[in-house]
Structures are given as C-alpha cells and as structure tokens.
BALOVEX-628807 format. One record per residue (C-alpha): x, y, z negated; chain; residue number from 1. Coordinates in pm, whole numbers. Layout:
N
<X = X	Y = Y	Z = Z	c = A	k = NUM>
...
//
This chain:
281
<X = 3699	Y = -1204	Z = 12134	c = A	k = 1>
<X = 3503	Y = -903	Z = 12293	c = A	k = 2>
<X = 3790	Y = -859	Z = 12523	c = A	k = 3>
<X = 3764	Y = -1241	Z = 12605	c = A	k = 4>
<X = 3365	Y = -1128	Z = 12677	c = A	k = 5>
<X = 3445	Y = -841	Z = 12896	c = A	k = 6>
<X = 3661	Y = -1067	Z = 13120	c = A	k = 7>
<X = 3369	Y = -1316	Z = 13111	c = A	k = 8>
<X = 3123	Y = -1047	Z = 13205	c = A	k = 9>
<X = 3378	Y = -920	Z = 13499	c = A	k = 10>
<X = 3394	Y = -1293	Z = 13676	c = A	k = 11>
<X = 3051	Y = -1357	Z = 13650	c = A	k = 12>
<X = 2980	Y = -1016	Z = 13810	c = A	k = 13>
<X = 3259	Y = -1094	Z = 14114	c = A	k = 14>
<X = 3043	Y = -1430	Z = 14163	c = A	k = 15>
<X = 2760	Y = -1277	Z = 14205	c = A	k = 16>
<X = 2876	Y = -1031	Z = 14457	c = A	k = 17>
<X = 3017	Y = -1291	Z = 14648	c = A	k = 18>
<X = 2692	Y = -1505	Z = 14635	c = A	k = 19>
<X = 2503	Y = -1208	Z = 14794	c = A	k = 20>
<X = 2744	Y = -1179	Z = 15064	c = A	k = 21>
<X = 2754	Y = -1568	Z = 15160	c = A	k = 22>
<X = 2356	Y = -1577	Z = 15100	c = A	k = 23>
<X = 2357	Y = -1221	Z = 15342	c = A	k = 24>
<X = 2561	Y = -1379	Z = 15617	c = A	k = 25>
<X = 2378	Y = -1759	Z = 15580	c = A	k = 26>
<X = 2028	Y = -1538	Z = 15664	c = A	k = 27>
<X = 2235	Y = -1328	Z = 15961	c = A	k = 28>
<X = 2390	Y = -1681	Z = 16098	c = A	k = 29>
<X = 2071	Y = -1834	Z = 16101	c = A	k = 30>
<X = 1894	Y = -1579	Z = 16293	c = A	k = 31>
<X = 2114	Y = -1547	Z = 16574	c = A	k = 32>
<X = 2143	Y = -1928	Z = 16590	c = A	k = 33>
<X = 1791	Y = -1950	Z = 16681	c = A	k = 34>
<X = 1856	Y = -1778	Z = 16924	c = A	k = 35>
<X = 2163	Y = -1928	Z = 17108	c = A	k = 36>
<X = 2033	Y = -2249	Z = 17072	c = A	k = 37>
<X = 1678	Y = -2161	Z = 17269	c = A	k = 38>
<X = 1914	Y = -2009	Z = 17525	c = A	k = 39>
<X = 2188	Y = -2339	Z = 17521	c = A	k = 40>
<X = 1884	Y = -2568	Z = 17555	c = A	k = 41>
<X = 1737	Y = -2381	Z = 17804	c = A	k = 42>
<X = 2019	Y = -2469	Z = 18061	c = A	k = 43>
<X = 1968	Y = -2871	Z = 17986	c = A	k = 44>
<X = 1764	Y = -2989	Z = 18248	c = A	k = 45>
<X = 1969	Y = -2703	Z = 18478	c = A	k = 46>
<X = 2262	Y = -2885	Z = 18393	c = A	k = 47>
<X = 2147	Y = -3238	Z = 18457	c = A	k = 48>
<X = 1987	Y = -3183	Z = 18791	c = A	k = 49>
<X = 2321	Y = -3031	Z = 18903	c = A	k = 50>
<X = 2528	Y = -3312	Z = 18794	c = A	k = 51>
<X = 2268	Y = -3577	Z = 18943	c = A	k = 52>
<X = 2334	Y = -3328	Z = 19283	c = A	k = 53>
<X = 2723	Y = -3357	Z = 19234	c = A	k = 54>
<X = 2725	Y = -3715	Z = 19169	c = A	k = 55>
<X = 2541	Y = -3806	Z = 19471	c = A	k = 56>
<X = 2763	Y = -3583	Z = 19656	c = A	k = 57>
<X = 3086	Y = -3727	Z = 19540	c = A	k = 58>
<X = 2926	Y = -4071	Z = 19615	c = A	k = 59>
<X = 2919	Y = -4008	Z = 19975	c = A	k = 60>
<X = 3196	Y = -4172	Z = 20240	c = A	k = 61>
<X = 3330	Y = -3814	Z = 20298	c = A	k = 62>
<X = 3304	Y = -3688	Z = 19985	c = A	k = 63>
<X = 3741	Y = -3752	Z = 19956	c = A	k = 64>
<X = 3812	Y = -3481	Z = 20256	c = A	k = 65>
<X = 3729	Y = -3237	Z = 19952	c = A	k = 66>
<X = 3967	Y = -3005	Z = 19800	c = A	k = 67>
<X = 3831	Y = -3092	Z = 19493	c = A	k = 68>
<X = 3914	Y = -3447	Z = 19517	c = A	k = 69>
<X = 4345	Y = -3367	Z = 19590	c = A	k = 70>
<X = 4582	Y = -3515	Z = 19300	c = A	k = 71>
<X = 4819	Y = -3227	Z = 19312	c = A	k = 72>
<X = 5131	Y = -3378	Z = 19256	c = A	k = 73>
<X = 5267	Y = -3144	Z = 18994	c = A	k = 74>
<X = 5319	Y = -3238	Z = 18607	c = A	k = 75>
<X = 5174	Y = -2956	Z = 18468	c = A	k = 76>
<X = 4753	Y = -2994	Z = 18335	c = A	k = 77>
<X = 4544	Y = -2688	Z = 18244	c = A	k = 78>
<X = 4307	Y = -2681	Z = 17922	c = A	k = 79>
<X = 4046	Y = -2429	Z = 17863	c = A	k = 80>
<X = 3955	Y = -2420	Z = 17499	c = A	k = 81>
<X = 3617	Y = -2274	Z = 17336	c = A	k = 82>
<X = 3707	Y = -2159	Z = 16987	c = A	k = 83>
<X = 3510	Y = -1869	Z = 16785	c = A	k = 84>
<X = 3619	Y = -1523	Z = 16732	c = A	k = 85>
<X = 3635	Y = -1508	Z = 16344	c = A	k = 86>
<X = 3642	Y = -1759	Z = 16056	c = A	k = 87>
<X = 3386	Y = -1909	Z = 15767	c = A	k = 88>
<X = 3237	Y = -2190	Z = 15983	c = A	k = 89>
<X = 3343	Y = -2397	Z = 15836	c = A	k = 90>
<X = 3631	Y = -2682	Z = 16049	c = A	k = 91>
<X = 3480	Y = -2581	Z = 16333	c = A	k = 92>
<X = 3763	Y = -2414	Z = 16470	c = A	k = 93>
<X = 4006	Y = -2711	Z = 16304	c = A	k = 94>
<X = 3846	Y = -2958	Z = 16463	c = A	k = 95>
<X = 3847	Y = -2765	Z = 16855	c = A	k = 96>
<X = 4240	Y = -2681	Z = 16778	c = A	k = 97>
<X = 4284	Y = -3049	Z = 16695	c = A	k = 98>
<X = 4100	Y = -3237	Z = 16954	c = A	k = 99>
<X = 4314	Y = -3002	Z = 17165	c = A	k = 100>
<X = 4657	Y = -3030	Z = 17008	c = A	k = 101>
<X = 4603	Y = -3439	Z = 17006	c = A	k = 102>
<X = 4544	Y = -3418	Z = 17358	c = A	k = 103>
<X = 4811	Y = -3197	Z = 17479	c = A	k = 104>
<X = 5100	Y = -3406	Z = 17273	c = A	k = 105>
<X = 5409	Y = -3462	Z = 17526	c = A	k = 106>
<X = 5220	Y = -3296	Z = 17811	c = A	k = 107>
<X = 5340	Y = -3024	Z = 18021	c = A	k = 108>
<X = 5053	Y = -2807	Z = 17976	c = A	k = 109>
<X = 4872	Y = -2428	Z = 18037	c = A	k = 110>
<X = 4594	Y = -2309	Z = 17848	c = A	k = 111>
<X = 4285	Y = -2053	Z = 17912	c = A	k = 112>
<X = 4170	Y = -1921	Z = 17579	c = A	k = 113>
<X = 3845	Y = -1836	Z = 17475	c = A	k = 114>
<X = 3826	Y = -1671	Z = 17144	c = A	k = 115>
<X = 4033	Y = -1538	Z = 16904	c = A	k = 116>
<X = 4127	Y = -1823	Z = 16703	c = A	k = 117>
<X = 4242	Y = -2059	Z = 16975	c = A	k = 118>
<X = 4418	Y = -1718	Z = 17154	c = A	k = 119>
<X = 4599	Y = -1675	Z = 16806	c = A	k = 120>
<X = 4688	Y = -2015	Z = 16726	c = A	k = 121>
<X = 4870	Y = -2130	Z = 17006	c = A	k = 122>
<X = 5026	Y = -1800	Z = 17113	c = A	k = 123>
<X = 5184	Y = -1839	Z = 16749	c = A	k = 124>
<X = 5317	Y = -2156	Z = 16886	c = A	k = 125>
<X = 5454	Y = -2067	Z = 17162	c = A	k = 126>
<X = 5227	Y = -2206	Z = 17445	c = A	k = 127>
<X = 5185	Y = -2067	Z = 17801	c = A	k = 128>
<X = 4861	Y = -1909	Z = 17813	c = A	k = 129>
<X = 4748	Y = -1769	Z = 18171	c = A	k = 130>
<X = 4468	Y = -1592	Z = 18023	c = A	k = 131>
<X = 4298	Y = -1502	Z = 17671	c = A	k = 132>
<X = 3935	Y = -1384	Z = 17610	c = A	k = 133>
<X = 3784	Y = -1256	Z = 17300	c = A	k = 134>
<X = 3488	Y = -1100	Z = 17194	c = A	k = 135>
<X = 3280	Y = -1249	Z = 17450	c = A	k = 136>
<X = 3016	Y = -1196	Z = 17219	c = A	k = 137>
<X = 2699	Y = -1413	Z = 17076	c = A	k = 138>
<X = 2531	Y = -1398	Z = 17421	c = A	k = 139>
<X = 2716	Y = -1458	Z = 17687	c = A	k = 140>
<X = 2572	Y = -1417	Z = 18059	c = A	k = 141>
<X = 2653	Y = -1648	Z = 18317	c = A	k = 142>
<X = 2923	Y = -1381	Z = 18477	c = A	k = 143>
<X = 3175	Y = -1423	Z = 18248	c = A	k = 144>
<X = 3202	Y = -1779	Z = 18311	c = A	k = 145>
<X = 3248	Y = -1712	Z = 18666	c = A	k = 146>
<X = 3542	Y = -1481	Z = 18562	c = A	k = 147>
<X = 3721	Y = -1746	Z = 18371	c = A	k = 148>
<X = 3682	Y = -2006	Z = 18590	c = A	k = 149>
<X = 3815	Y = -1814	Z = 18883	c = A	k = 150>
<X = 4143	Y = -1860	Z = 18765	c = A	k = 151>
<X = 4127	Y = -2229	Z = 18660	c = A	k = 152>
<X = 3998	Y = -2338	Z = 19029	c = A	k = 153>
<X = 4245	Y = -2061	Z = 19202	c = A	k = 154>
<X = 4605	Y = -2248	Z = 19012	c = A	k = 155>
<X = 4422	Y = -2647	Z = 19112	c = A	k = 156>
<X = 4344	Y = -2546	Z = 19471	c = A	k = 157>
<X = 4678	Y = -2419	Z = 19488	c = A	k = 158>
<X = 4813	Y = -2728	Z = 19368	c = A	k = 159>
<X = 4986	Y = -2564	Z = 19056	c = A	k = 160>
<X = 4829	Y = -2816	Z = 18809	c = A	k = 161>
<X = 4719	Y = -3187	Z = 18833	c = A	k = 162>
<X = 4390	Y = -3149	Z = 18624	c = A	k = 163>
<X = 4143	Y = -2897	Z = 18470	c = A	k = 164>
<X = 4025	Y = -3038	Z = 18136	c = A	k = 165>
<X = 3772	Y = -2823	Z = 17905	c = A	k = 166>
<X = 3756	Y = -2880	Z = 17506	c = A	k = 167>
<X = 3444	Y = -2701	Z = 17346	c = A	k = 168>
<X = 3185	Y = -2808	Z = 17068	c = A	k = 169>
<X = 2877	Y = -2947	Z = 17171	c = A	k = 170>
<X = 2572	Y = -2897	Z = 17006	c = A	k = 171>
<X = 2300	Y = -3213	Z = 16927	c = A	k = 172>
<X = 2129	Y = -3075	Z = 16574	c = A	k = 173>
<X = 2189	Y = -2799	Z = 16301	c = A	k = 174>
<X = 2365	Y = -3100	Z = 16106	c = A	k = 175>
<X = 2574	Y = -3288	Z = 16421	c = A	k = 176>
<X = 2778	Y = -3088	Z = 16609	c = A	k = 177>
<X = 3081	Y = -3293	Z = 16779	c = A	k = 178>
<X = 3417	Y = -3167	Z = 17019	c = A	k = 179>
<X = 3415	Y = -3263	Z = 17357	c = A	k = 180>
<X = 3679	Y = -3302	Z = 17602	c = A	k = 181>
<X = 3547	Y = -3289	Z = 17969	c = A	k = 182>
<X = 3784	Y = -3345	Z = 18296	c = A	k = 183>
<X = 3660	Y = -3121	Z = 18541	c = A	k = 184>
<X = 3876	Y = -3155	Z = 18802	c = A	k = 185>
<X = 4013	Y = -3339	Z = 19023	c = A	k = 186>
<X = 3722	Y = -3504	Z = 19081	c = A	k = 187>
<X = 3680	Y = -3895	Z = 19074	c = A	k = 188>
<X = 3401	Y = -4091	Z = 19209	c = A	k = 189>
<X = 3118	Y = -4214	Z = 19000	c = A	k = 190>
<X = 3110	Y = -4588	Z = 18860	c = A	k = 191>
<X = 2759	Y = -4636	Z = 18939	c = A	k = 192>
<X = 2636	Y = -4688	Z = 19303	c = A	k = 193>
<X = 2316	Y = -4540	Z = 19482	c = A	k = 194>
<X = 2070	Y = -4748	Z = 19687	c = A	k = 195>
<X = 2159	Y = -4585	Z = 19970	c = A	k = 196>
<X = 2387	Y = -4272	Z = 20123	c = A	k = 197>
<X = 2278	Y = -3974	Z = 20208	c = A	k = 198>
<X = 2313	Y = -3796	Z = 20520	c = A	k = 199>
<X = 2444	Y = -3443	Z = 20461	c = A	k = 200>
<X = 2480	Y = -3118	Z = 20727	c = A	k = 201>
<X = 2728	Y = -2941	Z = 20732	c = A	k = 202>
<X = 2978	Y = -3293	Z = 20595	c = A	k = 203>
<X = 2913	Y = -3412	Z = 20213	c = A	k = 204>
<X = 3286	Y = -3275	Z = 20189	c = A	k = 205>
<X = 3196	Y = -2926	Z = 20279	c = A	k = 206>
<X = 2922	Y = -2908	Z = 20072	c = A	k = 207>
<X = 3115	Y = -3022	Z = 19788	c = A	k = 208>
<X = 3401	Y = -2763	Z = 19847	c = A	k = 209>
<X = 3132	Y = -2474	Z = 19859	c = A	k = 210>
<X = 2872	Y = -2614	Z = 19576	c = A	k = 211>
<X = 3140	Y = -2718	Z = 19350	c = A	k = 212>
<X = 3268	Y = -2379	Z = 19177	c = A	k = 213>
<X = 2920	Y = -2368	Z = 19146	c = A	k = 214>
<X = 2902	Y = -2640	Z = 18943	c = A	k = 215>
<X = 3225	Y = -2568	Z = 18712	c = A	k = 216>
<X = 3067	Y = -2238	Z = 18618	c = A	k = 217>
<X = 2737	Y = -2337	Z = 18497	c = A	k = 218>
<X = 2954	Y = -2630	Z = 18293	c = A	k = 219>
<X = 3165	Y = -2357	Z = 18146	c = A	k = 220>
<X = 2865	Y = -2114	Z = 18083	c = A	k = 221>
<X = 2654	Y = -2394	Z = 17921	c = A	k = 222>
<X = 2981	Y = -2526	Z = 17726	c = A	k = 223>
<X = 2997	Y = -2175	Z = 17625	c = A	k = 224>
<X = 2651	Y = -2162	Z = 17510	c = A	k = 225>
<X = 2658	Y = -2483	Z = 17322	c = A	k = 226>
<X = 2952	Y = -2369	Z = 17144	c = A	k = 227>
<X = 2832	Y = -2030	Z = 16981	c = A	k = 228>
<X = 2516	Y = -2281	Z = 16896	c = A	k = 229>
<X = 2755	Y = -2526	Z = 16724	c = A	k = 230>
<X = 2984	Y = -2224	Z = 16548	c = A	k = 231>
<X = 2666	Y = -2016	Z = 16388	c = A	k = 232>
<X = 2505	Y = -2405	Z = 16250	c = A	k = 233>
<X = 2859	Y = -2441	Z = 16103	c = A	k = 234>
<X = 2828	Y = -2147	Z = 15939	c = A	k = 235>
<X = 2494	Y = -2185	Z = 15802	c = A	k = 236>
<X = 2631	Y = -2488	Z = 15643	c = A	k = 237>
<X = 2926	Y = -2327	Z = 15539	c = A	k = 238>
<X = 2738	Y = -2020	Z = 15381	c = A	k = 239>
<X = 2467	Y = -2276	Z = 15196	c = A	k = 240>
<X = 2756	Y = -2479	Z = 15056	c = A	k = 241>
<X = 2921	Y = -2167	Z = 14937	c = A	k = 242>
<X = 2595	Y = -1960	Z = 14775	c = A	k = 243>
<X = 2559	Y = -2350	Z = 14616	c = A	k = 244>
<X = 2886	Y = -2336	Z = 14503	c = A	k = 245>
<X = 2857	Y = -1999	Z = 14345	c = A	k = 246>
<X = 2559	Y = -2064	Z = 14147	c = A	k = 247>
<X = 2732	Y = -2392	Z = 14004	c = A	k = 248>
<X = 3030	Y = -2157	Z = 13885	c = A	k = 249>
<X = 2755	Y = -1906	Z = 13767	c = A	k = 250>
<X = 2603	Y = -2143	Z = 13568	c = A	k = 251>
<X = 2920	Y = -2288	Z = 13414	c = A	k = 252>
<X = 3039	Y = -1906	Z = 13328	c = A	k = 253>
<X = 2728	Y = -1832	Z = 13172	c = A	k = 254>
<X = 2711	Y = -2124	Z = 12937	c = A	k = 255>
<X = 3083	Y = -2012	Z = 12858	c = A	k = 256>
<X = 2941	Y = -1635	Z = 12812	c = A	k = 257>
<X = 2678	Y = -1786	Z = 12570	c = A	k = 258>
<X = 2861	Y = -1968	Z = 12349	c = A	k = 259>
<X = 3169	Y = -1727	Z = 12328	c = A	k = 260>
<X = 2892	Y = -1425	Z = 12297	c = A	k = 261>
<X = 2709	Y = -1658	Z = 11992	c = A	k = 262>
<X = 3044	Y = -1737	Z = 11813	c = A	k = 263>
<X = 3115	Y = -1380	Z = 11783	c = A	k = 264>
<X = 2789	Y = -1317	Z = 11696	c = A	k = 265>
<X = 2811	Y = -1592	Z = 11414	c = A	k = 266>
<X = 3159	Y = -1391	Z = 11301	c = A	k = 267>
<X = 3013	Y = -1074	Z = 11292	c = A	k = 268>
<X = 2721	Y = -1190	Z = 11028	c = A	k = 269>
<X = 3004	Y = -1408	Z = 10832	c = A	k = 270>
<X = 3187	Y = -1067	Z = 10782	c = A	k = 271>
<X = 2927	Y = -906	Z = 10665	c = A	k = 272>
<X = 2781	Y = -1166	Z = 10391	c = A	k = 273>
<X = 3172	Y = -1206	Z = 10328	c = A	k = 274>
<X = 3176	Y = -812	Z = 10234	c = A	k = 275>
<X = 2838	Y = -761	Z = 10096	c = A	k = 276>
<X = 2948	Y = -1104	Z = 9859	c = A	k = 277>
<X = 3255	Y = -878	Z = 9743	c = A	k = 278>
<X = 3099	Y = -552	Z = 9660	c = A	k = 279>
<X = 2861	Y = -725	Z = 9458	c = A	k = 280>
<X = 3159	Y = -843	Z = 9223	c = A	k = 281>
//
C-alpha cells in the first residue's frame, strides 16, 4: 500500500508541474495577443480603403490592359500558406494544413511557406516549395511581406503560374477564428457596378500595374497579422482547457490519495488493537 501512495504522490506532483506550465504559457499567450490584435486591427480601415481604391480601379474600361489581369496559360497555381512556428494552439495549424490540402487535391501546384509547421508538413510530403520562412516572429513589420511577395508576383508576371491564392486564419474574436482562402491574382472584375467611371492619368491600367504590388503586400502583411492574432487566442484556449483539465485529474487523484491514504490508515490501527488484543491473552 505505501508504495501504491508514493506512486499516487509522484502523479499528482507531475500534474501539478504541468498545470503551472500550461497556466505560465496561457498568461504569456495572452499578453502578447493583446498586442497583435491592437496592431491586426489597426490595419482594418487601411485595408478597406485600399480595396474600395482597387475595386474602382479594376472597374474601369482599361482596367484589362493590366498585367495583373493576364490568365497565364500554364497549369501550375501557387499557394502561400500562413501556419505558426510551434505547436499547443490548439487545430489551428490542422485546420490551415487542411483548408490547404482540400484545395490543392489533383492540382498542379507550388507553395510559399510561412512558418514552420506548414514548411515541415508538406516538405515531408514531397511538395515543391519555392520558398520557406520561419521565425518571422510575433511582430512582423510590413517589410517582410514585401519580401515574400516579391517572389509570388515575379513567377505570375512571368507567366509561370495561372493564379496566386493565399490560405491564412483570420481573426473576428478571442472565441471565432476561421481559415480563409483569398485569390489574389489574376485579377477579375468586381460583380457590383459604380454610378459612374472614373477618369484616371496616367491609364486606370497603369495605375493598376504600379499600385497593385502595393496592394498584395499590405493583404499579405495584414493576413500575417491576423494570423499570429488567431494562433496566440488558440492558444489561450488551448492552455485554459488544459490547466482545466489538470485540475479535474488533480481532483480525481486526490480523492484516490485520500481514500488509499485512510485505508491504510484504518490497517495500521486494526494491527495494532489486533496485537495489543493478543498480548493481553
């Protein structure tokens, strides 16, 4: 039995040590997700002036004459996919790789990897990746989206793929955070109509072909943004469910402790009436 007790003692111990590091990295999640978020929702209203700008662009009569507008007539389609650097978020990784892997099904594809689990995953599998980047860190700045990008809009302006596409998780509250798969090029023309065209100088196709990078950066930086924001509310979650979790199997090992600890106690008296009984006779 006091063996049995020692083992007890030993597991609850472990549990606690791993509630103290799931209720350490909860507090260290939720600090710098604070902070991402304010940043991510910062760049809202950036973000949907530019696309009202791009969509009245791509609206206008020339808008077609741009580069951006060419259906390259190759097979192959390009995917950039936001995934985290490490793990315990919860599916939030899962759920990027899936959306992605769905997608991609009988497709002649290319990928540009952000982060170490989508880098990982499908280098495992075998799929050409033109570039990989990890550890670009909780806070991103705007120049590293430029630098990925680059080589997206380089391979469709040389017509070496049909379509950009970008997968990431986009972030609406600490409790919804959903994947996203955006087409970013080529570009299509809007469904809606405006009242009436604009008159642009130099040609709306020019100043598509020079605003539009632009545009596909601060997408990719904001996607970016949204993404950490969506991977550290994950892991809040993740972290809260866990330190939950742990004090349920706590609890459950302590009642065990109790009654094992009370049953040897009730033993250890039994013996002794037993004995003083006997030396009495």
């Amino acid at each position: 039995m006091a063996g049995g007790l020692i083992d007890l003692k030993r597991r609850i111990k472990s549990v606690q040590n791993t509630q103290k590091i799931t209720k350490a990295m909860g507090l260290v999640a939720t600090s710098k997700f604070k902070k991402v978020r304010a940043r991510a929702e910062k760049n809202v209203p950036y973000i949907n002036k530019f696309n009202d700008v791009i969509k009245t662009l791509a609206l206008s009569s020339d808008a077609e004459n741009s580069i951006y507008f060419n259906k390259n007539k190759v097979d192959t389609e390009l995917y950039i996919i936001i995934t985290s650097d490490s793990g315990l978020c919860g599916s939030y990784n899962a759920n990027v790789i899936k959306k992605a892997v769905e997608d991609m099904e009988g497709k002649k594809v290319r990928l540009i990897t952000i982060g170490e689990k989508a880098r990982s995953f499908f280098l495992r599998r075998g799929y050409d990746t033109i570039a990989e980047y990890v550890e670009v860190g909780d806070y991103p700045v705007y120049w590293d989206a430029v630098d990925i990008m680059k080589d997206a809009i380089e391979l469709y302006k040389k017509g070496e793929v049909k379509s950009v596409k970008l997968i990431y998780t986009r972030f609406h509250s600490p409790v919804k955070q959903e994947v996203e798969l955006v087409k970013l090029l080529p570009l299509e023309k809007p469904k809606e109509r405006i009242h009436r065209e604009f008159e642009f100088e130099p040609k709306a196709s020019r100043v598509l072909d020079y605003v539009l990078p632009k545009y596909l950066n601060n997408i990719l930086y904001f996607s970016i943004l949204t993404s950490i924001a969506s991977e550290y509310a994950m892991r809040m979650n993740a972290m809260d469910s866990a330190s939950k979790n742990a004090q349920e199997l706590l609890n459950k090992l302590q009642a065990i402790y109790n009654r094992a600890r009370q049953s040897n106690i009730t033993q250890e008296i039994t013996e002794i009436v037993s004995g003083a009984e006997a030396l009495k006779e």
